[in-house]
C-alpha positions as CSV (number, residue, x, y, z in Angstrom):
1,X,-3.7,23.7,20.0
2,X,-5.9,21.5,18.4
3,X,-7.3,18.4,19.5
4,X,-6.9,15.2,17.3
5,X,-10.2,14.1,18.4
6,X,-12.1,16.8,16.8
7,X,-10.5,16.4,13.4
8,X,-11.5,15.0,10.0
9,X,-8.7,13.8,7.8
10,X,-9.0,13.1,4.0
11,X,-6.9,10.7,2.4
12,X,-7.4,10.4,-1.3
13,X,-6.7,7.3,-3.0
14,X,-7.2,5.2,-6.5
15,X,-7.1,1.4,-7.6
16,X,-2.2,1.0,-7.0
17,X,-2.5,2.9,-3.5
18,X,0.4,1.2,-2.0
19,X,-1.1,-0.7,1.0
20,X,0.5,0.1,4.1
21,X,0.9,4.0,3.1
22,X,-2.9,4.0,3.3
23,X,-3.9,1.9,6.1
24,X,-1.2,2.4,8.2
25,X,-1.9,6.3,8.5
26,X,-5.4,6.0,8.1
27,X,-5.8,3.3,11.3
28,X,-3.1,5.1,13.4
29,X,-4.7,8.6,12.9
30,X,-8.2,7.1,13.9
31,X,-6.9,5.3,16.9
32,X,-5.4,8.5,18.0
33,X,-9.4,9.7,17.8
34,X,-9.7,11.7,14.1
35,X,-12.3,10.9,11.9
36,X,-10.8,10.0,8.6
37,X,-12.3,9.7,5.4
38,X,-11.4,7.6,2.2
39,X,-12.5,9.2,-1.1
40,X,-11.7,7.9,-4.5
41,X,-12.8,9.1,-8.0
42,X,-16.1,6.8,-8.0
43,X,-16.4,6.4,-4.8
44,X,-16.0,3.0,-4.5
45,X,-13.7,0.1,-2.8
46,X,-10.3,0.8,-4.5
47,X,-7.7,-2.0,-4.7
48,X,-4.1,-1.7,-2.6
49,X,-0.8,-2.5,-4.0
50,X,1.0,-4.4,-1.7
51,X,4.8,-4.2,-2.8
52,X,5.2,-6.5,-6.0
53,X,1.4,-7.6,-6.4
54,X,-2.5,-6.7,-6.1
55,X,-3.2,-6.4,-2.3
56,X,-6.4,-6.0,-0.5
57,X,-9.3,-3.6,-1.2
58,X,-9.7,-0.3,1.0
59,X,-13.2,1.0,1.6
60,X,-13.9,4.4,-0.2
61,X,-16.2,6.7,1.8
62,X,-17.0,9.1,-1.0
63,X,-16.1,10.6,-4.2
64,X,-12.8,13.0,-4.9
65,X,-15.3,15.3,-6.7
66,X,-17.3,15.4,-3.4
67,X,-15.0,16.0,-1.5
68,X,-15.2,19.5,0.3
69,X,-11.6,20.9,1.6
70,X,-13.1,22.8,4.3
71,X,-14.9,19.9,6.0
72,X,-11.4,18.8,6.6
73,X,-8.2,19.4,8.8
74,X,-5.7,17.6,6.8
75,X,-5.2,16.2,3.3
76,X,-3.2,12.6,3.2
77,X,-1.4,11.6,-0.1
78,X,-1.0,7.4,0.2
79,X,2.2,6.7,-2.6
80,X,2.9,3.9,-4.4
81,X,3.6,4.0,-8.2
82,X,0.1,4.2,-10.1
83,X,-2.4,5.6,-7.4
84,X,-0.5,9.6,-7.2
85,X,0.4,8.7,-11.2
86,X,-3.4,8.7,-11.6
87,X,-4.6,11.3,-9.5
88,X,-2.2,14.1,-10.4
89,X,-4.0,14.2,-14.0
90,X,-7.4,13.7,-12.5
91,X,-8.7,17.4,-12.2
92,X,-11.1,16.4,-9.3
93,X,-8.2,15.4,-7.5
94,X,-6.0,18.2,-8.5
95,X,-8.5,20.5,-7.1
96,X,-8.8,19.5,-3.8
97,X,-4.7,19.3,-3.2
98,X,-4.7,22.9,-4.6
99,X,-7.8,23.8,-2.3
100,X,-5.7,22.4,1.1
101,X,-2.6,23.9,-0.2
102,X,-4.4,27.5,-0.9
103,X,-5.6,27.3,2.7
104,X,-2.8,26.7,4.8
105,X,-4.2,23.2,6.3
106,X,-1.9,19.9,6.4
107,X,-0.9,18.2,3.6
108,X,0.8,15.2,3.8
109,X,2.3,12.8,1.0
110,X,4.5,9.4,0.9
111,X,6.4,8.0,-1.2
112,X,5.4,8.7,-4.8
113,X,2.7,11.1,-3.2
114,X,4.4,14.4,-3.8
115,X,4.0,14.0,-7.4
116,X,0.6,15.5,-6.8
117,X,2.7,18.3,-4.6
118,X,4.8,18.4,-8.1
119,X,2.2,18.9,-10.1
120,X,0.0,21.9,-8.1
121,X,3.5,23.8,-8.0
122,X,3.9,23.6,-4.3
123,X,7.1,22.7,-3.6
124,X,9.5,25.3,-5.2
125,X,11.4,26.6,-2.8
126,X,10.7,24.4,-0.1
127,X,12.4,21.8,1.7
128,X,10.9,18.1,0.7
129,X,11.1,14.2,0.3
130,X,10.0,11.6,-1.7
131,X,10.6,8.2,-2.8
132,X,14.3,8.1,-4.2
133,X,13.5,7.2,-7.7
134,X,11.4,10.6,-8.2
135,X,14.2,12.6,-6.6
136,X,14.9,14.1,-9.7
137,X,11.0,15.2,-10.4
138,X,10.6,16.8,-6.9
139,X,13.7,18.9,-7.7
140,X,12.7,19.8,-11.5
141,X,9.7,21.0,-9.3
142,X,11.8,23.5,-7.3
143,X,12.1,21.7,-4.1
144,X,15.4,21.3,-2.1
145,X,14.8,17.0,-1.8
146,X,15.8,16.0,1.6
147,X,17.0,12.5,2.5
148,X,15.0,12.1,5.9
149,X,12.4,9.8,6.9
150,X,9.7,13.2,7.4
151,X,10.3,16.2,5.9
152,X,7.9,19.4,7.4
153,X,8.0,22.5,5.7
154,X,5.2,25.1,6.8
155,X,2.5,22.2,7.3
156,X,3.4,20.1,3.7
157,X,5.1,16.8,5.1
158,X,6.7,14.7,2.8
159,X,8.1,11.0,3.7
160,X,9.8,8.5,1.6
161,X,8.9,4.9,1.7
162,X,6.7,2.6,4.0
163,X,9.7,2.2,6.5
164,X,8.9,6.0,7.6
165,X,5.4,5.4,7.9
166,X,5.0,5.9,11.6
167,X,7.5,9.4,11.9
168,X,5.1,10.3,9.3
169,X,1.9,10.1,11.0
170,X,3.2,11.2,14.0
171,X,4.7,14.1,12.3
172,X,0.8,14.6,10.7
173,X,-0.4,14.4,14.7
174,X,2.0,17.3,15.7
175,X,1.0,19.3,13.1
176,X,-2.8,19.0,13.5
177,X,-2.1,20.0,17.0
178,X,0.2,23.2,15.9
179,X,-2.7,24.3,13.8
180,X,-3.6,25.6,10.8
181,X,-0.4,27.3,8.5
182,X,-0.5,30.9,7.1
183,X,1.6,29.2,4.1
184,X,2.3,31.7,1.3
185,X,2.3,30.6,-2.3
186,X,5.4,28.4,-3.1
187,X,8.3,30.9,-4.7
């Protein structure tokens, strides 16, 4: 059993994150004692979007490219329309969600999140959510889609919306504590 307190969790972000499904698991995961990391592709304050308009800027700790999987515990994937959009055709990006998939840590995605999920081929034959408007996409990508507010399925958690956030990071808690997942390769 692991102990939150002596984790690292990366959550990786760009400028459309939507707010709450960054800061809410990021400030609930370090009140429950994990050190969490922000890193963007420059490295630098990205920009929130909070429902219909801009919201406020989230401090980046360090580069996507930077980034070293193995440092880490857990991967967090924040939704909202543009940030995953972005990311799952930014190779830096794309590299470390294959890197924590390959190893059998937690990954965790909201919302428009598992598009990354989609796009590193880790979801066919698995069990998974998503917001409902990429229902269709998460199932093109092989996954049974799940209407629940946290879907686990061998250490990938999937949630839908910003209304699930807190089953969603207490579902990343659990997990972290269960341990890391001998995951095989998505059928």
């Amino acid at each position: 059993m692991a102990d939150i307190a002596n984790t690292r969790i990366l959550i990786i972000a760009t400028d459309g994150f939507e707010q709450s499904e960054l800061e809410v698991p990021r400030d609930k995961l370090r009140a429950a004692g994990a050190k969490v990391e922000v890193a963007s592709p420059e490295g630098k304050d990205i920009r929130g979007w909070d429902k219909t308009d801009w919201g406020r800027p989230a401090p980046s700790d360090l580069r996507i490219a930077d980034a070293k999987p193995e440092n880490y515990t857990a991967l967090v994937i924040p939704g909202g329309v543009i940030n995953p959009d972005k990311l799952r055709v930014d190779e830096n990006a794309m590299r470390v969600v294959k890197a924590f998939l390959q190893s059998g840590k937690i990954v965790a995605a909201v919302c428009h999140g598992p598009w990354l999920l989609a796009q590193a081929d880790a979801l066919r034959g698995r069990k998974a959510t998503s917001y409902n408007s990429i229902r269709k996409d998460i199932e093109n990508a092989g996954a049974q889609w799940v209407d629940q507010e946290v879907v686990v399925d061998n250490g990938i958690i999937t949630s839908r919306n910003p209304g699930d956030l807190d089953a969603f990071t207490a579902k990343i808690i659990e997990e972290i504590r269960e341990g890391r997942h001998q995951r095989q390769a998505a059928e």
